[in-house]
Residue frames as qw, qx, qy, qz and C-alpha x, y, z in Angstrom:
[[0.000, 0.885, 0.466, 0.000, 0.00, 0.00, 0.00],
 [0.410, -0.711, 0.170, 0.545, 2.87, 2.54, 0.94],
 [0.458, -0.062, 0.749, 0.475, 3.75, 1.97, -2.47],
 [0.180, 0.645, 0.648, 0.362, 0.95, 2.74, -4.08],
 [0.213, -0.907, -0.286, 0.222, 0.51, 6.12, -2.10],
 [0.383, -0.580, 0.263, 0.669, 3.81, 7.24, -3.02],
 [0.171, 0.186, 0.646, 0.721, 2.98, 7.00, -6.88],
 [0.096, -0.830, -0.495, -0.237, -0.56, 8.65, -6.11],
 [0.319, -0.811, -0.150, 0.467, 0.79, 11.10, -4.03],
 [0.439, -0.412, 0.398, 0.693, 3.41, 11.87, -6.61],
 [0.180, 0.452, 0.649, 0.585, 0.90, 11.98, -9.71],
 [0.161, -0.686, -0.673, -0.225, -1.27, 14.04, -8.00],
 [0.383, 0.437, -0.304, 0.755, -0.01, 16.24, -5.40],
 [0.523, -0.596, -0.209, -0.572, -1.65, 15.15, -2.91],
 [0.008, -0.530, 0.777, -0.341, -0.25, 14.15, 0.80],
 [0.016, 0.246, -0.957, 0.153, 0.02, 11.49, 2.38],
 [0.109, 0.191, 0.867, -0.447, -2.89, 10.61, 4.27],
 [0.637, 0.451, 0.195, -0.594, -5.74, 12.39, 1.99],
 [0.355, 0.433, -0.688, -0.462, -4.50, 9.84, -0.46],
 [0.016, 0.060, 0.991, -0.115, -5.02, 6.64, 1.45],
 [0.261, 0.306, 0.388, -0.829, -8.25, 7.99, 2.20],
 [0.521, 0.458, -0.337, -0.637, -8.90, 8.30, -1.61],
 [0.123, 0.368, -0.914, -0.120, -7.52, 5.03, -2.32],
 [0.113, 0.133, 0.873, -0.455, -9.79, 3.53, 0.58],
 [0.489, 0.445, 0.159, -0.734, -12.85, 5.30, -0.65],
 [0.405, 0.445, -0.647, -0.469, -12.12, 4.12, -4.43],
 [0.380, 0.070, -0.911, -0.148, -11.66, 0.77, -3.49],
 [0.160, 0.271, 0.817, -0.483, -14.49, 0.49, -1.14],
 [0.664, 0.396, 0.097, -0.627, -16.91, 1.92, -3.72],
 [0.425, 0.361, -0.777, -0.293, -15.18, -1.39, -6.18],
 [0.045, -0.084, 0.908, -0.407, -16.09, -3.49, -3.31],
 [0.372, 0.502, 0.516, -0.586, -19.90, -2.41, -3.20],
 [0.252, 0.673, -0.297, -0.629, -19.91, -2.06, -6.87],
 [0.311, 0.578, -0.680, -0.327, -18.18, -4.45, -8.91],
 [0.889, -0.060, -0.408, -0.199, -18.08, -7.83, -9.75],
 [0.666, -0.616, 0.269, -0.323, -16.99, -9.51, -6.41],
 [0.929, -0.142, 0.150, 0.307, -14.84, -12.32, -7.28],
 [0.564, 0.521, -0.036, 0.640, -12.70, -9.99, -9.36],
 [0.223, -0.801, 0.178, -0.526, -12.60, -6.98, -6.60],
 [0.887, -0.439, 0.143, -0.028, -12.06, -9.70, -3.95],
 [0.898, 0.259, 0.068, 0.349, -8.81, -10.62, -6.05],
 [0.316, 0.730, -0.050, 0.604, -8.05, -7.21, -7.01],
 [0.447, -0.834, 0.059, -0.320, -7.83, -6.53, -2.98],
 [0.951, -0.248, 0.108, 0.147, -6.03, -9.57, -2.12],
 [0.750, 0.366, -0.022, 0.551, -3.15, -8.63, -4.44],
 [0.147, 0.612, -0.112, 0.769, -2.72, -5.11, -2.65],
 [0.588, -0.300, -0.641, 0.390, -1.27, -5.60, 0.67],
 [0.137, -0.319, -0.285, 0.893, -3.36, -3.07, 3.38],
 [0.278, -0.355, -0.443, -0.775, -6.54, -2.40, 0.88],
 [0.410, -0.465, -0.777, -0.108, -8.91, -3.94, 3.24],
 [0.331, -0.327, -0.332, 0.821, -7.21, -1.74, 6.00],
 [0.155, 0.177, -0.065, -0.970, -8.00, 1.48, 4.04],
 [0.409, -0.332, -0.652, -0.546, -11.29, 0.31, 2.76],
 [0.527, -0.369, -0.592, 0.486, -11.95, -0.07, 6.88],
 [0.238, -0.447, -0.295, 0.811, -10.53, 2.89, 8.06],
 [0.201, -0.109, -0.282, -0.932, -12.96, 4.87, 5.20],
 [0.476, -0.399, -0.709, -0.334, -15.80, 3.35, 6.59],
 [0.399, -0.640, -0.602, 0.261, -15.48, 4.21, 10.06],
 [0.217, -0.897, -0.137, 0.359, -15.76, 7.50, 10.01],
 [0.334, -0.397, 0.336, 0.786, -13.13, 8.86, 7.05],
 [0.452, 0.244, 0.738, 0.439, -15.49, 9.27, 4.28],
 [0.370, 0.276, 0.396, 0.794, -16.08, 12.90, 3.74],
 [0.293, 0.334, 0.236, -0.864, -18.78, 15.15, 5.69],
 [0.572, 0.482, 0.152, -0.646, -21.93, 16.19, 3.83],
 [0.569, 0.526, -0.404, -0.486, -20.64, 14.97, 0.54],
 [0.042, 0.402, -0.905, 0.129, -19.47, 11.60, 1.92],
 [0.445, 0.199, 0.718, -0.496, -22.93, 10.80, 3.23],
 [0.689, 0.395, 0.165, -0.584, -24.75, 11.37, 0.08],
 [0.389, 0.550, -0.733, -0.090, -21.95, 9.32, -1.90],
 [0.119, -0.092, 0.942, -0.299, -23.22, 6.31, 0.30],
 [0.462, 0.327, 0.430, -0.703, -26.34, 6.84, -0.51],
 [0.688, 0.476, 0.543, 0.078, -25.96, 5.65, -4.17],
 [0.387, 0.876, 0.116, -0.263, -25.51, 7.58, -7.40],
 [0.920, 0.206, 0.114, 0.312, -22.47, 5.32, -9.07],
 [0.719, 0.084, -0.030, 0.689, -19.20, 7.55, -10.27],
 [0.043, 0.631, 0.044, 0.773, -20.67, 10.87, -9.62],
 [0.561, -0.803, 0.075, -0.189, -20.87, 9.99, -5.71],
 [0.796, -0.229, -0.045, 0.559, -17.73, 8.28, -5.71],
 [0.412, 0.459, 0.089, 0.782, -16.71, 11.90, -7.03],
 [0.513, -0.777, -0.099, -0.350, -18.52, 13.71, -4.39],
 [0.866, -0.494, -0.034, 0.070, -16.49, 11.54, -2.01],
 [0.749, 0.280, -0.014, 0.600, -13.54, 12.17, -3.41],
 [0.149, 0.625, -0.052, 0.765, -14.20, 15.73, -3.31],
 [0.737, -0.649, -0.186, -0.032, -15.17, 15.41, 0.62],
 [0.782, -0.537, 0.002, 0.317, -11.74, 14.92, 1.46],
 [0.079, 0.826, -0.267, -0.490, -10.20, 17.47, -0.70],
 [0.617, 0.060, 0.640, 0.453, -9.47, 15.70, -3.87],
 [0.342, 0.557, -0.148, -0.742, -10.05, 18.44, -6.69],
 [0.772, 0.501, 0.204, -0.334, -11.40, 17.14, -10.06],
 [0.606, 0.664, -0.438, 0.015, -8.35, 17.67, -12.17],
 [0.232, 0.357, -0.904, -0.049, -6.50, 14.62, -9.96],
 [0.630, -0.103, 0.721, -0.269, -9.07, 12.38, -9.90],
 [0.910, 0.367, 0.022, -0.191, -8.60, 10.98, -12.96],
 [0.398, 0.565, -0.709, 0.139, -4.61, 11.31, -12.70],
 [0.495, -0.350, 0.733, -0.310, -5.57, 9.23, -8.84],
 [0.857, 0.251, 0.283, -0.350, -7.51, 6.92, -10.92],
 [0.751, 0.597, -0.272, -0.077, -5.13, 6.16, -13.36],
 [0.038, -0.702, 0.628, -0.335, -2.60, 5.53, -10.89],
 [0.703, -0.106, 0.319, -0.627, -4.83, 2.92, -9.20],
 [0.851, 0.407, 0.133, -0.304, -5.98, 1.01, -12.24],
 [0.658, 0.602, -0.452, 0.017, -2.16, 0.89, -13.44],
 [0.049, -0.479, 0.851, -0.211, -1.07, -0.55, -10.18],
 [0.858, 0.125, 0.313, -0.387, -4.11, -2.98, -9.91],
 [0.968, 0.212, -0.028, -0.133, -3.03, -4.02, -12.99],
 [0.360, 0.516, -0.770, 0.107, 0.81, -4.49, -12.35],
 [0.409, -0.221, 0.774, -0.430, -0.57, -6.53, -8.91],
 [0.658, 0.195, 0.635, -0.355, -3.41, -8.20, -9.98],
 [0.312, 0.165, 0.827, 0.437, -3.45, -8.54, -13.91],
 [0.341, 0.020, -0.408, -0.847, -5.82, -7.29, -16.77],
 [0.348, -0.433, -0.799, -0.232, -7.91, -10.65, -16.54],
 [0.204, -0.667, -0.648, 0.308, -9.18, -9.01, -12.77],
 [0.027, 0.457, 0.125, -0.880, -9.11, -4.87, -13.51],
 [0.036, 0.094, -0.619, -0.779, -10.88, -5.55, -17.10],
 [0.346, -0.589, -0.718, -0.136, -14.20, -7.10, -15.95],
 [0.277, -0.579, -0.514, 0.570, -14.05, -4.44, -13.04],
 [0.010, -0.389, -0.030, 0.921, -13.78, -1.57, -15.15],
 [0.191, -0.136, -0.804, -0.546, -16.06, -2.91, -18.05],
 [0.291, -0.467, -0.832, -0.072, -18.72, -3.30, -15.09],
 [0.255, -0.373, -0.207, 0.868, -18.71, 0.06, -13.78],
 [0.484, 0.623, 0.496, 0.363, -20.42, 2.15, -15.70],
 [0.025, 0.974, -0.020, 0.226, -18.66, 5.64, -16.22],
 [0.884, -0.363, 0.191, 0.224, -15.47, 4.00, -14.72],
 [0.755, 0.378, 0.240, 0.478, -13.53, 4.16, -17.92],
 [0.193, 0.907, 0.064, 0.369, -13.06, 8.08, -17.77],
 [0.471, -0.829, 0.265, -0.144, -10.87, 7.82, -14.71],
 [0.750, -0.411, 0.510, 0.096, -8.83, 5.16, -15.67]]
C-alpha cells in the first residue's frame, strides 16, 4: 500500500494521508460495486486495501458529501467523495489512473478488465 501512495501522491499532489483515504474510498466503492470475485482478487493482491477500505468506513469518508456518496448515485458519488476529502477534479482521474495501473501491475488485466467494463462511467478515470 505505501507503495501505491507514493505513486498517487506523486501523480497528483496530494499528501500522504488524503490519499489513502482516496484510495480507501475508491476501493471500497469497487467493493460495493463491482463484480466480487474480481474486486475480492483485485484486494487480495494489494497488501493493506482492506485496511484502508476499513478505516474509510469508520468515520473517514467525507462530511456532507461523503454521506450522500453512500447513498448511491455510481461515479458521480464516488466523485462527491472524493471531493469530501479534498481531492479536486483535475486529480481524480490522474488518482484513478494511478490505481488502475497498479491494480493491474498486482493483480493482472484478466481481474481490472471485468471491473472496469462493469462500472459504468469508470472508464473516464482510468
Amino acid at each position: 500500500m505505501e507503495e501505491l501512495i507514493a505513486r498517487v501522491t506523486q501523480k497528483t499532489g496530494l499528501d500522504q494521508a488524503t490519499a489513502r483515504k482516496a484510495i480507501g474510498i475508491i476501493l471500497g466503492y469497487l467493493q460495493k460495486e463491482g463484480p466480487s470475485s474480481e474486486v475480492n482478487q483485485l484486494i487480495a493482491a494489494l497488501p493493506g486495501a482492506q485496511e484502508a477500505i476499513d478505516e474509510t468506513k469508520s468515520g473517514g469518508g467525507g462530511g456532507l458529501m461523503g454521506m450522500m456518496g453512500s447513498m448511491g448515485g455510481g461515479v458521480m458519488a464516488l466523485g462527491g467523495q472524493l471531493m469530501g476529502i479534498g481531492v479536486s477534479i483535475g486529480q481524480m482521474q490522474p488518482l484513478g489512473k494511478e490505481l488502475f495501473a497498479y491494480g493491474r501491475e498486482k493483480a493482472g488485466e484478466d481481474v481490472m478488465g471485468p471491473i472496469v467494463g462493469s462500472i459504468p462511467g469508470l472508464s473516464q478515470f482510468v
